[in-house]
N, CA, C and O atoms as a GROMACS GRO file, in nm:
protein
  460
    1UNK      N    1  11.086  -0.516   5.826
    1UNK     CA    2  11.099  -0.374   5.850
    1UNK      C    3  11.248  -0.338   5.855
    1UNK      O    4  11.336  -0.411   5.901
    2UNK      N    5  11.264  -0.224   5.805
    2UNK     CA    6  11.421  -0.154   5.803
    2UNK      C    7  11.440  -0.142   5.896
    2UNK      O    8  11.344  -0.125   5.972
    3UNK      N    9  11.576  -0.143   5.949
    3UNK     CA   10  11.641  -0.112   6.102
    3UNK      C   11  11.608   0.051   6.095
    3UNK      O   12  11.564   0.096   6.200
    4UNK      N   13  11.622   0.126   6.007
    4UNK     CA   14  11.641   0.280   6.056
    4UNK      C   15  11.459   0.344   6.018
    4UNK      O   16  11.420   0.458   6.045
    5UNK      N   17  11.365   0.219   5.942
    5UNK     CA   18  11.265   0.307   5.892
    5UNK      C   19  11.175   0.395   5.984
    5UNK      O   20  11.117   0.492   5.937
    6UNK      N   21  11.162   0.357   6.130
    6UNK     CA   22  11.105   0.451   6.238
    6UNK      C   23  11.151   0.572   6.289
    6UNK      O   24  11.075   0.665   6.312
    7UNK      N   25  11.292   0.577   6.310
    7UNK     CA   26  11.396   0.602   6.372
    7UNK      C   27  11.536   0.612   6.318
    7UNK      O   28  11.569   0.548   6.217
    8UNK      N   29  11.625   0.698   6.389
    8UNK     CA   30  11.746   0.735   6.329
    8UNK      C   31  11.871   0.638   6.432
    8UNK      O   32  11.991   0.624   6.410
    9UNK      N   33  11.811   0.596   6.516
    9UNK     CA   34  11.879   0.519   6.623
    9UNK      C   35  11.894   0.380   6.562
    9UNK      O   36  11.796   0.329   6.508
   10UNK      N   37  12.054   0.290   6.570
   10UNK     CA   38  12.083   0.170   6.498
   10UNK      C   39  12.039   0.105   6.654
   10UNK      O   40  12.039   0.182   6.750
   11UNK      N   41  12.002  -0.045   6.671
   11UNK     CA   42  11.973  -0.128   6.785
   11UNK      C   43  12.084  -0.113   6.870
   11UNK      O   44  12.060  -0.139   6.988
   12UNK      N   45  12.205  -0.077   6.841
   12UNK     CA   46  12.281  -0.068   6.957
   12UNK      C   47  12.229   0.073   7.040
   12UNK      O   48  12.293   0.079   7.145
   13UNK      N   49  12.191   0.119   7.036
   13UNK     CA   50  12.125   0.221   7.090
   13UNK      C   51  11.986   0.211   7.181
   13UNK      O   52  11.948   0.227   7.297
   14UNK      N   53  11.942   0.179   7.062
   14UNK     CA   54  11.740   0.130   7.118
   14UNK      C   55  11.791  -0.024   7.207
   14UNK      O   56  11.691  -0.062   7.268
   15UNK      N   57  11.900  -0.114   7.230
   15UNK     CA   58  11.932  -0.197   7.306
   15UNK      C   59  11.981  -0.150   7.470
   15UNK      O   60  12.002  -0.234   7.558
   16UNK      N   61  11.998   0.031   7.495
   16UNK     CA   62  12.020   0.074   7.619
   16UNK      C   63  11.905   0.075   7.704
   16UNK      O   64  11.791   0.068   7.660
   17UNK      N   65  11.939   0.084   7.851
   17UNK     CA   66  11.814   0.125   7.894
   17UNK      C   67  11.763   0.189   7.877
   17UNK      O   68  11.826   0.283   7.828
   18UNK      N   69  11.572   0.223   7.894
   18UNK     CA   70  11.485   0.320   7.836
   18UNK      C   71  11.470   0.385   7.991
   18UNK      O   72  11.440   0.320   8.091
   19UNK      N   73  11.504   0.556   7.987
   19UNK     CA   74  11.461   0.654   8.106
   19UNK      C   75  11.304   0.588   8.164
   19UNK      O   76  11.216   0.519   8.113
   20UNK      N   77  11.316   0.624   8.242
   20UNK     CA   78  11.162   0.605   8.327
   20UNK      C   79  11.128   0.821   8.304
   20UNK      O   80  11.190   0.922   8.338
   21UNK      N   81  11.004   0.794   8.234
   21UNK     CA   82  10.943   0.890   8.192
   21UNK      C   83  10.829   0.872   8.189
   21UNK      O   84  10.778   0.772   8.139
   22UNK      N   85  10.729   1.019   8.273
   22UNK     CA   86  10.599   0.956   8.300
   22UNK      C   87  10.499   0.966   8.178
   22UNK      O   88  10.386   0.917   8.180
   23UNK      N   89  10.549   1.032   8.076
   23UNK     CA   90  10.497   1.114   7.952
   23UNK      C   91  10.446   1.031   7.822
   23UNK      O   92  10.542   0.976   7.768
   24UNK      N   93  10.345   1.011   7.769
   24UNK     CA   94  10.308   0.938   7.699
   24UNK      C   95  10.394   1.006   7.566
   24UNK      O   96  10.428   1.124   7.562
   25UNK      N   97  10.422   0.906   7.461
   25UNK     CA   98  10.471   1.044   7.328
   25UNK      C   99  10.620   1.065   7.340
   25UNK      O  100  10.657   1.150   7.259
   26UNK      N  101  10.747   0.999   7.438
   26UNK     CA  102  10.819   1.062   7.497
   26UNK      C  103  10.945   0.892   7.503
   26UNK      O  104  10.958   0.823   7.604
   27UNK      N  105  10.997   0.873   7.407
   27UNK     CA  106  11.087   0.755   7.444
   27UNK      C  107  11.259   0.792   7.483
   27UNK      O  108  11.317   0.865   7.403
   28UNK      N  109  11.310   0.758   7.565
   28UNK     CA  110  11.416   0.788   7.558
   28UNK      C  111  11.556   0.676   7.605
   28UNK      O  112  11.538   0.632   7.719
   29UNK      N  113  11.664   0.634   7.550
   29UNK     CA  114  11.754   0.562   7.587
   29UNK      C  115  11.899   0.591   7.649
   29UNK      O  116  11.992   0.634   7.581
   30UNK      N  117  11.905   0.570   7.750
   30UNK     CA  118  12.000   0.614   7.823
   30UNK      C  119  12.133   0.584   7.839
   30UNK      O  120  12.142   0.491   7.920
   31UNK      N  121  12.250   0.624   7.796
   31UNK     CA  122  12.389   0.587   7.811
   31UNK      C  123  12.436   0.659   7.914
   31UNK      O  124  12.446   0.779   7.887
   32UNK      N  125  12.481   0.617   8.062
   32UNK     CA  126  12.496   0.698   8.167
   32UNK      C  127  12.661   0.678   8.187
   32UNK      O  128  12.714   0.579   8.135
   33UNK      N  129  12.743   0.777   8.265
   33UNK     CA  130  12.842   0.758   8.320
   33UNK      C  131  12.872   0.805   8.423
   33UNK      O  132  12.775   0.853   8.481
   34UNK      N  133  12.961   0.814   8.476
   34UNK     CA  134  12.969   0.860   8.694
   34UNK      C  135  12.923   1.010   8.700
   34UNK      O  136  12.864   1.050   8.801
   35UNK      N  137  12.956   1.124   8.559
   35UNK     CA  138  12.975   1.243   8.570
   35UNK      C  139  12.833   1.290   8.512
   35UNK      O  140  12.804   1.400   8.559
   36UNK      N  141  12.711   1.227   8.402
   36UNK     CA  142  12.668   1.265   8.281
   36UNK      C  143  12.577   1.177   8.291
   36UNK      O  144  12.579   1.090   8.378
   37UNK      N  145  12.471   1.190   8.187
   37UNK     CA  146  12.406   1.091   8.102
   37UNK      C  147  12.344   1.151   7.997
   37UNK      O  148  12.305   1.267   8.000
   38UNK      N  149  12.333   1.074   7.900
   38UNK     CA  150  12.331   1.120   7.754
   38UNK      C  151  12.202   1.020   7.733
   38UNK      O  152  12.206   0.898   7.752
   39UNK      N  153  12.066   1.111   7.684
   39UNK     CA  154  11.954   1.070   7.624
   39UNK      C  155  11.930   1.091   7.491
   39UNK      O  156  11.934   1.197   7.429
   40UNK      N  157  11.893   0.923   7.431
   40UNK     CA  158  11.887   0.965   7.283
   40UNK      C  159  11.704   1.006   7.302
   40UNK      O  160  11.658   0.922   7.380
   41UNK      N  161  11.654   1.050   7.282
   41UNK     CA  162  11.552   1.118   7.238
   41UNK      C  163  11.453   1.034   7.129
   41UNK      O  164  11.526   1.018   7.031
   42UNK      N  165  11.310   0.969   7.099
   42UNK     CA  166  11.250   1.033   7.054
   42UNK      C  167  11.108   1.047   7.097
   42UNK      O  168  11.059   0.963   7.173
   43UNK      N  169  11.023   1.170   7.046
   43UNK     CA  170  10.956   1.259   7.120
   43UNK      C  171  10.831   1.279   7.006
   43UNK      O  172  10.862   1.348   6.909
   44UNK      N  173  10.723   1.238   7.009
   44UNK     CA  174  10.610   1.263   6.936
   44UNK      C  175  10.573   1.425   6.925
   44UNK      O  176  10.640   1.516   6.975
   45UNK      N  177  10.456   1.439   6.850
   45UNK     CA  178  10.484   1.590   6.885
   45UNK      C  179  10.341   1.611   6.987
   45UNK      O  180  10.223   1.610   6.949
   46UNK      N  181  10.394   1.632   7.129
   46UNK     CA  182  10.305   1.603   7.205
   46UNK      C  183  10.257   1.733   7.322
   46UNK      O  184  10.197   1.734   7.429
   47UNK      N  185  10.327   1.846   7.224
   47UNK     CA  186  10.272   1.981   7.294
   47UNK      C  187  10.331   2.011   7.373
   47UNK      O  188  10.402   1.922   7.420
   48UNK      N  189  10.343   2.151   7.437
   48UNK     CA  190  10.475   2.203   7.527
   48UNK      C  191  10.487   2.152   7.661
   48UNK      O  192  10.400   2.117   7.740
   49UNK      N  193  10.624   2.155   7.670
   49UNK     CA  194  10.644   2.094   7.820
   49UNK      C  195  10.620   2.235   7.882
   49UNK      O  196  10.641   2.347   7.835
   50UNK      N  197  10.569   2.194   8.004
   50UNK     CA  198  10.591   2.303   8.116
   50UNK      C  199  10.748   2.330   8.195
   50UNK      O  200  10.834   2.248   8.229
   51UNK      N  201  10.744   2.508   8.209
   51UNK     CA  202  10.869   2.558   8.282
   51UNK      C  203  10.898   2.470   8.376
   51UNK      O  204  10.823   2.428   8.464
   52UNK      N  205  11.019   2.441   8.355
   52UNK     CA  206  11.078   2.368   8.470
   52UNK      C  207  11.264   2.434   8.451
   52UNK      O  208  11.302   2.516   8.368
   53UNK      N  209  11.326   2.380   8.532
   53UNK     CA  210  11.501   2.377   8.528
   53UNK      C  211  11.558   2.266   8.601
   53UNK      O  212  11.504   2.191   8.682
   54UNK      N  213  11.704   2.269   8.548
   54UNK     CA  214  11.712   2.115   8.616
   54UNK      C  215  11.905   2.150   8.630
   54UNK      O  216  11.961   2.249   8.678
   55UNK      N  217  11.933   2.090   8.600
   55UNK     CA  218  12.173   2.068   8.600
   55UNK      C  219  12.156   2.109   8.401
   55UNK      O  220  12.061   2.090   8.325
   56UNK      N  221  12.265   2.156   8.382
   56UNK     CA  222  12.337   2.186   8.287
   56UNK      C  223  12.278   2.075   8.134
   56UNK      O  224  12.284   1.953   8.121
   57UNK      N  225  12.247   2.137   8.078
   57UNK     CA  226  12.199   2.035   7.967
   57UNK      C  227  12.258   2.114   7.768
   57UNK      O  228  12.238   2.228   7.727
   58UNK      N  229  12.304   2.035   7.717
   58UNK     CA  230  12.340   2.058   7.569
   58UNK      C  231  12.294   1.958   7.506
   58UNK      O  232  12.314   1.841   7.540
   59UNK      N  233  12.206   2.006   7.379
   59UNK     CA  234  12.162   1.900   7.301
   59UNK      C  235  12.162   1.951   7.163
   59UNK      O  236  12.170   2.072   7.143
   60UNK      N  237  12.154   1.883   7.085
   60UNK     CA  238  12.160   1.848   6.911
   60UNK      C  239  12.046   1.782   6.826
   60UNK      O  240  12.028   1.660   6.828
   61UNK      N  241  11.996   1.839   6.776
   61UNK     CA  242  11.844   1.824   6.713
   61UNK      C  243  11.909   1.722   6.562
   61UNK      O  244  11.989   1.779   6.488
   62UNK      N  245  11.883   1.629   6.541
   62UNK     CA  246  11.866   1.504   6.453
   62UNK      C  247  11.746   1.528   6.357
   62UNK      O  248  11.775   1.524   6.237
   63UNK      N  249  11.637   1.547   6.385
   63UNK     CA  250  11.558   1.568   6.294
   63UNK      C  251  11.411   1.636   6.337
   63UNK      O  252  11.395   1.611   6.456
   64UNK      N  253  11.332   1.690   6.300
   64UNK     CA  254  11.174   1.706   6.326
   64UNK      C  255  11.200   1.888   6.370
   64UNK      O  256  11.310   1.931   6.336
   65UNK      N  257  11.110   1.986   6.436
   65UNK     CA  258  11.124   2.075   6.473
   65UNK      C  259  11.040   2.108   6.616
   65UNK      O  260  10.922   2.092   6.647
   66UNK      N  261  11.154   2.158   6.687
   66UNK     CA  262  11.072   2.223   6.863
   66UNK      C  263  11.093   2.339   6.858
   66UNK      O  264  11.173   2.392   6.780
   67UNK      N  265  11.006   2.411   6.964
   67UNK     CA  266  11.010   2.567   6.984
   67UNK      C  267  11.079   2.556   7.044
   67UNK      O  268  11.130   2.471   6.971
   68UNK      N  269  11.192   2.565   7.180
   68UNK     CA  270  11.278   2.622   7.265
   68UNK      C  271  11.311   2.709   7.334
   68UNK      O  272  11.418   2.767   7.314
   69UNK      N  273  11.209   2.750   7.459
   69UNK     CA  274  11.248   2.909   7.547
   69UNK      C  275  11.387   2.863   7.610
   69UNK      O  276  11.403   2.742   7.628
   70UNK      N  277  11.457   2.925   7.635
   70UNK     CA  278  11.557   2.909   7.743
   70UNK      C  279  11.571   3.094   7.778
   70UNK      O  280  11.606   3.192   7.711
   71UNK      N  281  11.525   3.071   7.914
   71UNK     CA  282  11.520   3.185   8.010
   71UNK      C  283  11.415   3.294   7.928
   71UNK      O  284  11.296   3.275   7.952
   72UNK      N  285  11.436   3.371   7.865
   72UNK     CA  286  11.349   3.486   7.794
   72UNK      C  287  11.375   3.464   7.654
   72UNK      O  288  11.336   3.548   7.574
   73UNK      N  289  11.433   3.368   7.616
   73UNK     CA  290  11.497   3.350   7.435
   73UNK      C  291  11.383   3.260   7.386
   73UNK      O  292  11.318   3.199   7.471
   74UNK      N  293  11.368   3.252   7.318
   74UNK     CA  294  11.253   3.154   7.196
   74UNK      C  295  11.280   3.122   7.059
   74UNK      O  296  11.240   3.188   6.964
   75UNK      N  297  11.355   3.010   7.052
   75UNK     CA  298  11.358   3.026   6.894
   75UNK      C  299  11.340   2.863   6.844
   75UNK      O  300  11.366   2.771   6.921
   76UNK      N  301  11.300   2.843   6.724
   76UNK     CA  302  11.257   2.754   6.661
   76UNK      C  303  11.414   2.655   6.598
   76UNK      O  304  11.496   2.689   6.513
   77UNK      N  305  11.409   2.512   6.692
   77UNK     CA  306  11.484   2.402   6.624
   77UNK      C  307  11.504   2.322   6.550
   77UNK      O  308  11.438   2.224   6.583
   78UNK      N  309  11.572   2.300   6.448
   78UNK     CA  310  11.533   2.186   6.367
   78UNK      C  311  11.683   2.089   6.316
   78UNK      O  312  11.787   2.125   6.371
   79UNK      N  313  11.686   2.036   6.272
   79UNK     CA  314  11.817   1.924   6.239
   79UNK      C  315  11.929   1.997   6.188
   79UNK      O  316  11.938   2.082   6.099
   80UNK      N  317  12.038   1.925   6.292
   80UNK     CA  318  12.144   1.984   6.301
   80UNK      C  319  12.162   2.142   6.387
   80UNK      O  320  12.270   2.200   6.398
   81UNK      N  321  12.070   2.176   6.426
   81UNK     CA  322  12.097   2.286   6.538
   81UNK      C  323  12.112   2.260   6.690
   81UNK      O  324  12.015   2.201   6.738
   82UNK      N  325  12.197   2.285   6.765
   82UNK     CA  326  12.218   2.246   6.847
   82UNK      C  327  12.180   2.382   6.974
   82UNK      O  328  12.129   2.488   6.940
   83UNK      N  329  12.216   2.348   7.116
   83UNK     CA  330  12.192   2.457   7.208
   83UNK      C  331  12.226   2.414   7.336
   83UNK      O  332  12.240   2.295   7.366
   84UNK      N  333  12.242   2.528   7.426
   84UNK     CA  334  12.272   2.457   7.557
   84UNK      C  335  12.227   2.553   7.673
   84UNK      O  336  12.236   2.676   7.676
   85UNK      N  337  12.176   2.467   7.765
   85UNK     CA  338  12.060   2.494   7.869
   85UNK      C  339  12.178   2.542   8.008
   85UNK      O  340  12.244   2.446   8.049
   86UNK      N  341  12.202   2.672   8.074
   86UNK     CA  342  12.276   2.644   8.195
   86UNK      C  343  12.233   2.603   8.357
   86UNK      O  344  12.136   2.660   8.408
   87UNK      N  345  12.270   2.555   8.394
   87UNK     CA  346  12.201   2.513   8.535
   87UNK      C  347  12.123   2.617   8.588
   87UNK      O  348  12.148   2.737   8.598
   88UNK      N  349  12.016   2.547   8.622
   88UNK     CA  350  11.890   2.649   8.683
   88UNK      C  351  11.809   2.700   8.617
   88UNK      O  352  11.699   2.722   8.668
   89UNK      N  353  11.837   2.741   8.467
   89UNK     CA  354  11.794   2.854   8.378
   89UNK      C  355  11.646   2.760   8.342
   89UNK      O  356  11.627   2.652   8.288
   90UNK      N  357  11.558   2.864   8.401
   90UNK     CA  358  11.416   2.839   8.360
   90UNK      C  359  11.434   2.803   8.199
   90UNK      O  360  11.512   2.864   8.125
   91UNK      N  361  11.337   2.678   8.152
   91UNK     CA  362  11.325   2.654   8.014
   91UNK      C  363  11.191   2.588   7.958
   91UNK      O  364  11.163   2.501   8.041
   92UNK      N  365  11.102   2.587   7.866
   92UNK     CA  366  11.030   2.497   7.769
   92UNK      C  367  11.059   2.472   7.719
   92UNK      O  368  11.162   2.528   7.680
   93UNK      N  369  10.990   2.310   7.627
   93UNK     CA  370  11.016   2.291   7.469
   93UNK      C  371  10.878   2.318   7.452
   93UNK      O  372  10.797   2.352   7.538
   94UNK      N  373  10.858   2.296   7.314
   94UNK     CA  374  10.703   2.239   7.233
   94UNK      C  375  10.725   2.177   7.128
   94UNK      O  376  10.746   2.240   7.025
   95UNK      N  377  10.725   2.069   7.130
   95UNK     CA  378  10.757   1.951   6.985
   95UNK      C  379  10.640   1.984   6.926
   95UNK      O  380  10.533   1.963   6.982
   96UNK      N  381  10.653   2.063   6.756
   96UNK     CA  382  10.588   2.076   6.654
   96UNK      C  383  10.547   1.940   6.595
   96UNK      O  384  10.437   1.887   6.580
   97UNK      N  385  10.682   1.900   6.566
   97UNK     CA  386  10.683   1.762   6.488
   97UNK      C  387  10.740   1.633   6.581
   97UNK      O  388  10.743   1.635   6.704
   98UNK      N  389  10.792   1.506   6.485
   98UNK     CA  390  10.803   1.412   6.575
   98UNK      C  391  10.932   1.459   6.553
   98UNK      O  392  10.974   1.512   6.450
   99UNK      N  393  11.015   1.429   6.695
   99UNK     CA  394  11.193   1.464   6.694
   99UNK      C  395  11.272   1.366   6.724
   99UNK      O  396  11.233   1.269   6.790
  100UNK      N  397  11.388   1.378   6.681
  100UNK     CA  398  11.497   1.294   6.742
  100UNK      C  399  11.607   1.389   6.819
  100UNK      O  400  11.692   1.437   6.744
  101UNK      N  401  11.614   1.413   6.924
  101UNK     CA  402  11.699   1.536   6.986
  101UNK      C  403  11.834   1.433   7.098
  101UNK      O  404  11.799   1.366   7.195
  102UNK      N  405  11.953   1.446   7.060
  102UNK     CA  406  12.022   1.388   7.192
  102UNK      C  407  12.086   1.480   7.308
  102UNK      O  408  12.172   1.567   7.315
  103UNK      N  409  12.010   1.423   7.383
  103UNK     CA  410  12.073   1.585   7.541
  103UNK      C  411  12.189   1.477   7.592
  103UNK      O  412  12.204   1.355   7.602
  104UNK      N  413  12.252   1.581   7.615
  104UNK     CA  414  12.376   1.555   7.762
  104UNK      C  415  12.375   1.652   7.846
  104UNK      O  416  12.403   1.771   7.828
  105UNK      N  417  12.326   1.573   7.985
  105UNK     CA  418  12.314   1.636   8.128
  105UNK      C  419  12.401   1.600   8.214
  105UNK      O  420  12.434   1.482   8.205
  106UNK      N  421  12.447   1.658   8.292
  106UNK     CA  422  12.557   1.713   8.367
  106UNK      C  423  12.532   1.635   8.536
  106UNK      O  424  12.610   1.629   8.631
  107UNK      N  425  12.419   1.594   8.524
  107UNK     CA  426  12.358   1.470   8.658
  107UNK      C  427  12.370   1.373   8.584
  107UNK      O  428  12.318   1.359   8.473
  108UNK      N  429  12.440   1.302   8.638
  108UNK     CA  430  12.431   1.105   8.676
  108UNK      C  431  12.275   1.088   8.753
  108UNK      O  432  12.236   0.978   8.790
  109UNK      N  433  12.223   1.169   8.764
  109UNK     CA  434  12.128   1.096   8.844
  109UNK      C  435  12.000   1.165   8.787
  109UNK      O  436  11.892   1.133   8.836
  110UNK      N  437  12.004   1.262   8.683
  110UNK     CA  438  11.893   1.298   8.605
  110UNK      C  439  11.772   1.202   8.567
  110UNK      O  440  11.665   1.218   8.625
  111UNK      N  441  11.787   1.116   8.483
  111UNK     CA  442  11.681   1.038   8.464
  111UNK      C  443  11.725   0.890   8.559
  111UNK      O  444  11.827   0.892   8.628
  112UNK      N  445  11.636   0.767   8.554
  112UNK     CA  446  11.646   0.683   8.622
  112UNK      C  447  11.587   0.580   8.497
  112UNK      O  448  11.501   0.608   8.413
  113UNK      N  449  11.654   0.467   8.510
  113UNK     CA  450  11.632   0.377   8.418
  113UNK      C  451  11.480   0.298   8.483
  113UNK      O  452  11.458   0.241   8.590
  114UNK      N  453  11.382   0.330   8.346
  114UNK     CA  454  11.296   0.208   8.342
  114UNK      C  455  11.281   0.061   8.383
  114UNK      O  456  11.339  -0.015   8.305
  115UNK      N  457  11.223   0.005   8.478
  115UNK     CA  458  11.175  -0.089   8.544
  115UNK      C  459  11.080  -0.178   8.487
  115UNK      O  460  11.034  -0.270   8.554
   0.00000   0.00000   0.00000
């Protein structure tokens, strides 16, 4: 099998820790630092997340397409569009397709590495 035929991620990547995520459909690898952590994303298309908000988040869509509310806005993502979430601001996704999306969040302590 090709290193890239699943995925857009080279093994140095898919070799980070994987987030602890309770979500079936939902993989993600984590590069953390004291200030941040940066999730590479990928995400089946596994139907909308529910409203939630969380710390400061910007991300960059790689490939596939999501819907995207942020606060009262709605608009449709797809590769190479990027966006950014501000702290607190009520948000959904809904993965149409399968995605590759990488977020950077503004918590060190956002996700927690898999066990």
């Amino acid at each position: 099998m090709k290193e890239f035929e699943n995925t857009p991620y080279p093994s140095m990547i898919r070799n980070l820790p994987e987030i602890d995520i309770p979500i079936d459909g939902i993989r993600g690898w984590l590069l953390q630092s004291d200030g941040a952590q940066i999730v590479f994303f990928d995400i089946d298309p596994v139907g909308k997340m529910p409203d939630h908000s969380h710390c400061a988040q910007w991300g960059i869509m790689l490939s596939g397409k999501m819907k995207l509310t942020i606060g009262n806005d709605t608009k449709i993502y797809q590769k190479g569009d990027r966006y950014y979430i501000p702290e607190g601001i009520v948000h959904s996704a809904e993965f149409l397709t399968k995605v590759f999306v990488i977020d950077v969040f503004d918590d060190p302590n956002r996700y927690q590495i898999k066990k």
